[in-house]
C-alpha positions in Angstrom: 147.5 97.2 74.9 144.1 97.6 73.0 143.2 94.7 75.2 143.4 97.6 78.1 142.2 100.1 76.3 138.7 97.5 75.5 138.2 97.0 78.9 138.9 100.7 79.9 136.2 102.1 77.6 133.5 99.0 78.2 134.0 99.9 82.2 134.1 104.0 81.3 130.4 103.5 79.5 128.8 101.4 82.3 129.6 103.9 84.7 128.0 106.5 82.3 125.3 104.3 81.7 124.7 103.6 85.3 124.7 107.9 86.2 122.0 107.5 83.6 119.8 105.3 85.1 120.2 106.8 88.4 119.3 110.7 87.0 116.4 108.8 85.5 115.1 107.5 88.5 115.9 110.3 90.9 113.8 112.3 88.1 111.0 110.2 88.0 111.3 110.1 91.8 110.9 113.8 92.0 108.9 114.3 89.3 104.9 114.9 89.2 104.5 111.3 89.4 106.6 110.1 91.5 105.3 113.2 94.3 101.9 111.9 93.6 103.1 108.5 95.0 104.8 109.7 97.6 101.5 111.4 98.5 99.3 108.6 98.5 
C-alpha cells in the first residue's frame, strides 16, 4: 500500500511540476520579451 501511495504522490508532483513549467513558458511567451521576439 505505501508502495501505491509512492508512486501516486511522485506522479501527483510531476504533473504539478509540469503546469509549472508550462505557466513559465506561456509567461515568458507573453511577456515583454517574448513580444519583442515575436516582433522581430
Amino acid at each position: 500500500m505505501e508502495a501505491r501511495s509512492a508512486q501516486k504522490s511522485r506522479a501527483e508532483k510531476l504533473r504539478e511540476n509540469a503546469g509549472t513549467a508550462l505557466s513559465v513558458a506561456a509567461s515568458e511567451r507573453f511577456g515583454k520579451s517574448g513580444r519583442a521576439m515575436m516582433a522581430a
